[in-house]
N, C-alpha and C positions, 0 to 999 in steps of 0.2 A: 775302733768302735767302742763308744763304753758302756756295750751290754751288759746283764751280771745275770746269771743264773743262781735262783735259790734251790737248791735240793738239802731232803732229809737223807742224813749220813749215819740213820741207825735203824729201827724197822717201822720207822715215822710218830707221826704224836711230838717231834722236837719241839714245837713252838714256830715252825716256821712263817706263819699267819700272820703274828707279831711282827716278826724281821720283813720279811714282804711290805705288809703294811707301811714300817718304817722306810723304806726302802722306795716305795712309790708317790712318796713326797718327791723325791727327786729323777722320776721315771717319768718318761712322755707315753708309755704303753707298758698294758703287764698283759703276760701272756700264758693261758695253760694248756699244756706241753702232751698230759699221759694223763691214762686214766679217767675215772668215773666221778660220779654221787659217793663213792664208799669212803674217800677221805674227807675228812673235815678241821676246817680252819675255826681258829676263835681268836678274834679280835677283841681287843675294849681299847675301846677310847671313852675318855672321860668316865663318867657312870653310863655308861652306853656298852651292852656286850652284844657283838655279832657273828653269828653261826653261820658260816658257810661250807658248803661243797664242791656246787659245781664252779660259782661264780670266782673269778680272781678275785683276789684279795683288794685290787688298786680300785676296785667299785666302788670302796665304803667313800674314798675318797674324791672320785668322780674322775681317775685318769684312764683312760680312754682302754676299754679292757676287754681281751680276744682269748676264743674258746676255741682250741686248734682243730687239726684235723686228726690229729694222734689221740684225742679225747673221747671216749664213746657217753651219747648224750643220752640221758634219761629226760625227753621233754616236759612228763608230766611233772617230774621232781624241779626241774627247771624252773617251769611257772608256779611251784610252790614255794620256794626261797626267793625268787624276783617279787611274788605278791608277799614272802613273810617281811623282807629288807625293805621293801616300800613303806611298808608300817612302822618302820622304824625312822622314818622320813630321809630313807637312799632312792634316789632321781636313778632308777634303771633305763634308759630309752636308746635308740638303735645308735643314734649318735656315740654312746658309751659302751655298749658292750655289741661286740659282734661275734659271730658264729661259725665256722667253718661249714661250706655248704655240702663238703665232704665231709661231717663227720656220721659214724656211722650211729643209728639210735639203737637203746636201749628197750627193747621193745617189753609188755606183760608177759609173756611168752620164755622173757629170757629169764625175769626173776622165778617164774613159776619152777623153772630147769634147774637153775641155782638151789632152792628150798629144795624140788627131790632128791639131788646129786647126795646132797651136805644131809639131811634126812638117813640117803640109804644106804653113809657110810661106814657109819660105825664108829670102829677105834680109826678110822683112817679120813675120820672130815678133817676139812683143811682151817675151818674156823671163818669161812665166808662171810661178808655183811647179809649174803642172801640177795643183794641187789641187783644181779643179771648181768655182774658187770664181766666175768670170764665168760659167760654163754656169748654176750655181745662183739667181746674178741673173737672166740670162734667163729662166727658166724663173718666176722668181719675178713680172716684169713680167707676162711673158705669159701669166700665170693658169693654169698648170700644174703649179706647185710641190706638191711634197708638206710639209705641215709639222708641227712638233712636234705638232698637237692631234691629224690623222691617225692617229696609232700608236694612239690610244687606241680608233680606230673603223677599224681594219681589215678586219673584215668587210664595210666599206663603199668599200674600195678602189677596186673596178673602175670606175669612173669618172675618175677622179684617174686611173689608169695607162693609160683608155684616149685621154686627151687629150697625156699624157707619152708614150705611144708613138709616135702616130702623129706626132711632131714628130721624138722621137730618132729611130725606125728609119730616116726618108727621111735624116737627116741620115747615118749610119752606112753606109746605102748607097751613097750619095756618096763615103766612105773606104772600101768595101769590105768593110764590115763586117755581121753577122750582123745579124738583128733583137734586140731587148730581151729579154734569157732573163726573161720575168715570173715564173715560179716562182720564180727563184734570187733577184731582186728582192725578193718577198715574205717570202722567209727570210729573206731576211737582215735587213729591219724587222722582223718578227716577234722573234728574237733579241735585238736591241738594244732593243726596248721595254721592255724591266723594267729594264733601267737608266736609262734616259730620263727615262721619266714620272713619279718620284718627286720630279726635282728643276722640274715643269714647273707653271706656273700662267697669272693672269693679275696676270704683275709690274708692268703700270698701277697698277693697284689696290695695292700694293707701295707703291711710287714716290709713288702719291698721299698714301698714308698716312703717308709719311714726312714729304713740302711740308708735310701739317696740322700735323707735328707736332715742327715748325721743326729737322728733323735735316740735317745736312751730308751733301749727296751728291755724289760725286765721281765724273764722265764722262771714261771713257780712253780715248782715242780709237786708232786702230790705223793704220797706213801716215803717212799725212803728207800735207798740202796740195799738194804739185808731184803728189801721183798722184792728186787726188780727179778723178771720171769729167768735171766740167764746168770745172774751175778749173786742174788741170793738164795737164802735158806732152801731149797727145791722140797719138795713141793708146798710150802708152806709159803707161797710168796703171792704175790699179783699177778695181774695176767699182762700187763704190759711191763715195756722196758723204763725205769724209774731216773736210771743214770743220767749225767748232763747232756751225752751224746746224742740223745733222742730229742733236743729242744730244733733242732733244723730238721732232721722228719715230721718231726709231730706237729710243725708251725707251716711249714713249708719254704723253710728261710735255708738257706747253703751251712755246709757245719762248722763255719768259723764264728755263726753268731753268739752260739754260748757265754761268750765273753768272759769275765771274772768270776769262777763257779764258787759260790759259798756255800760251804755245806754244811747243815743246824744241824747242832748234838743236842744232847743233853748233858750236865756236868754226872748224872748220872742213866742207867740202861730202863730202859720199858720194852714192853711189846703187850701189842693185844692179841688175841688169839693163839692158837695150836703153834706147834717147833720149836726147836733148838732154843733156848736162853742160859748160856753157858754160868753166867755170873749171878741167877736170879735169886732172891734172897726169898723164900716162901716163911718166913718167918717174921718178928718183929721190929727188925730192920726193915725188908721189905714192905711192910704193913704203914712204920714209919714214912718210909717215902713216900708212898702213893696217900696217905690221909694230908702231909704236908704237899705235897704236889698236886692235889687233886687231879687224882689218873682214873680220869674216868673218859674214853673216848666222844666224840666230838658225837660222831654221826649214828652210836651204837649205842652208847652210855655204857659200855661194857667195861668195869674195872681191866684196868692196864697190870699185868705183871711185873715186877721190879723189881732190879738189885742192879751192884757198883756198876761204875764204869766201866769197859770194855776198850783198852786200847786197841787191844787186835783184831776186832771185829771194825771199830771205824776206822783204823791205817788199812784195812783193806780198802774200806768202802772209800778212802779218797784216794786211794790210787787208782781203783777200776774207772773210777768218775772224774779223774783229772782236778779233784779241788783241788783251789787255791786258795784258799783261806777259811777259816771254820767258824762259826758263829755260838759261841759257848750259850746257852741258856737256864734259866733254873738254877744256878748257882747257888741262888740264898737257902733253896730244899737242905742244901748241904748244912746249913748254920747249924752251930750249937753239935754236933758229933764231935766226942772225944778222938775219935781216928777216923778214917774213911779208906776206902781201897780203893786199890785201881788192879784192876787185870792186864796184866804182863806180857803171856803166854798160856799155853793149855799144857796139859800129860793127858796122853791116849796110852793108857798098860804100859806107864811108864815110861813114854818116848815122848820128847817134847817136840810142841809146834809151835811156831808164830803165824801162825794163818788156821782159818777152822777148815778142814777138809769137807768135800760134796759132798759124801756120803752121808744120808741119815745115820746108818749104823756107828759111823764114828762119828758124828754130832752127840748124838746119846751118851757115848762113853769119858766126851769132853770133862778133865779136871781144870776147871780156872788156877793158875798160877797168881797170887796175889802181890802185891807191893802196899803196905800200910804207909797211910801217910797222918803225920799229928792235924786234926781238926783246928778251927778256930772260935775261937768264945765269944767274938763281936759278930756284927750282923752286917750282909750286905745286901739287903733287900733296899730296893732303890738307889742301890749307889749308882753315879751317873758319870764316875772317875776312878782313875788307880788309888789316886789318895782317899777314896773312902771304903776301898779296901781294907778288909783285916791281912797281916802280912801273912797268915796262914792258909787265905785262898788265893792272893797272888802266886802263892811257892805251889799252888795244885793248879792253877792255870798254864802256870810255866812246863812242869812237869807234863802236863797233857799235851802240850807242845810239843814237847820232845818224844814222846813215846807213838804219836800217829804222826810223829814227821813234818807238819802241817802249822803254821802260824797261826793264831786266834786274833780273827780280825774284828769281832765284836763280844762283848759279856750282854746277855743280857739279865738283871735284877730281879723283876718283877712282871707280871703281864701288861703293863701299864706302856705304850706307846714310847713316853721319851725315857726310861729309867734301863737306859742301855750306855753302855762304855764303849766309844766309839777308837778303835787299836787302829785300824787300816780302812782307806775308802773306798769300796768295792769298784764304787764308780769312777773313783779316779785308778782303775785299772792295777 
């Protein structure tokens, strides 16, 4: 089968919108796996820039694009990026994007939960988007969720809301907050159902029909391995599973469809929000990066944190995740640096690690081990080959190779769609 999975292999923001994008030129279906509204994609093609969240990536281009059942949907957010991408003249209609009739929704109720939680935490908020999207997990574990198939049997509600109340209103009470307006509740699913349910089915059945009928399908995966709920940074992570293993739950496909997992880095580390950033540079190197990278999150605007590379944190993250080859991006952010680092290892009081330990308290105490490498004076911003490399970031490609163990199956240059170095063809396996 020549599926490919794209996951982010650092704590997300790698660029992997771009490579997807690229990528669904030659995909017969893209597919999203995990996750909410809280991550966001940025595409450009030509002088055309497009911001998404919920929607795959393969929509800008009109290939045939399914929003799993591992996904938790914010409808109203939904129909505000299907009506912002329409304006930008993208053909969204049921023929192109479908919905899992299982997925569970995002309801006002969750974001309200999220803004108290993150409000009345103190020194211990987790640095949330605020968008309902771990209340919606919960609610989804504990058998309370309201989901896409619901709207279509509203009349049959009051069950569904009275196991959903009786959960929110103690928690609301505890913030000081009102009980559950159910009327206001009801409208506003009522309202948003005729948009919904035309793009809603059972996309298994989709997905299976595709495997029969030997088509390439392409799993985007959303945040990144350092924030998946069992594999990263705890508690500073997401509330779903991020890693490639979740693309046959979260789709409803058997778990050999993963295919070819590429996993997007950065040539150097970001993170948004609160936790561990072992290699962050708070200073003018870091300031450096993020004004030439422009790090500013997709769906938040929130300036990104920044410093070098992290080998140890992504040779974890593609072993937990089974990459197979890694998609370098940003490269050219590097140009012009007399040296550059890469992180090695860590020292905790002196004892060294090649892996970051669970615990917060020894996340905290983590010393980056460094390897300096000589910079390059030429520029690879749009290079679309090895020969228009400078030999100074060829020799930090190769190095990054060896240090997360992992082959580099694409560079990418620039945000620009074709200004990428094509190493290995995910799709030819």
């Amino acid at each position: 089968m020549g599926n490919v999975t794209v996951i982010g292999a650092q704590w997300g923001d790698e660029g992997k919108g771009k490579i997807v994008d690229w990528l669904a030129s030659r995909a017969d279906m893209v597919v999203r796996f995990q996750g909410g509204h809280n991550a966001g994609h940025t595409l450009v093609v030509g002088n055309q820039t497009y911001k998404l969240s919920l929607l795959p990536s393969g929509i800008v281009r009109g290939t045939p694009s399914v929003i799993g059942n591992g996904v938790v949907l914010d409808p109203w957010a939904l129909k505000a990026e299907v009506e912002r991408i329409r304006q930008q003249g993208v053909q969204v209609t049921p023929e192109v994007l479908r919905i899992a009739e299982t997925c569970p929704l995002i309801l006002p109720i969750h974001r309200d939960l999220d803004g108290l939680r993150e409000d009345a935490s103190g020194a211990g908020k987790i640095g949330t988007t605020r968008r309902g999207i771990g209340p919606a997990y919960e609610d989804k574990v504990g058998r309370r969720a309201i989901r896409v198939c619901d709207l279509a049997h509203l009349d049959e509600l009051d069950p569904l809301l009275d196991r959903l109340c009786a959960h929110h209103d103690a928690l609301r009470a505890g913030f000081g907050e009102p009980p559950v307006d159910r009327q206001r509740l009801r409208n506003d699913l009522a309202e948003i159902t005729d948009f919904v349910l035309p793009f809603a089915g059972p996309v298994w059945r989709d997905l299976d029909g595709a495997r029969l009928r030997g088509r390439r399908i392409l799993f985007e995966g959303a945040q990144g391995v350092l924030l998946d709920v069992d594999h990263g940074t705890y508690p500073f992570v997401t509330s779903s599973n991020t890693v490639a293993g979740t693309t046959g739950s979260g789709s409803g496909m058997g778990p050999g469809a993963a295919g070819f997992v590429l996993g997007i880095v950065k040539a150097y580390t970001t993170r948004v929000g609160s936790g561990p950033f072992p290699t962050e540079q708070d200073n003018e190197i870091g300031q450096k990066l993020g004004e030439r990278g422009h790090e500013f999150g997709t769906v938040t605007g929130r300036k990104r944190r920044c410093g070098w590379f992290d080998a140890v944190l992504v040779r974890q993250a593609v072993a937990v995740s089974g990459v197979t080859g890694v998609a370098l991006t940003k490269l050219d952010v590097l140009d012009g640096f007399e040296t550059v680092k890469i992180c090695t290892g860590y020292k905790i009081d002196g004892r060294e690690f090649d892996y970051l330990p669970p615990h917060a308290a020894d996340q905290a105490r983590v010393e980056p081990i460094y390897e300096e490498i000589e910079g390059w004076p030429g520029s690879t911003h749009g290079a679309r080959s090895w020969a228009d490399l400078p030999a100074g970031a060829i020799k930090y490609v190769r190095r990054v190779e060896e240090l997360i163990r992992c082959p580099v199956a694409l560079v990418s240059t620039s945000p620009q769609r074709d200004d990428t170095i094509l190493v290995r063809d995910p799709f030819a396996g």
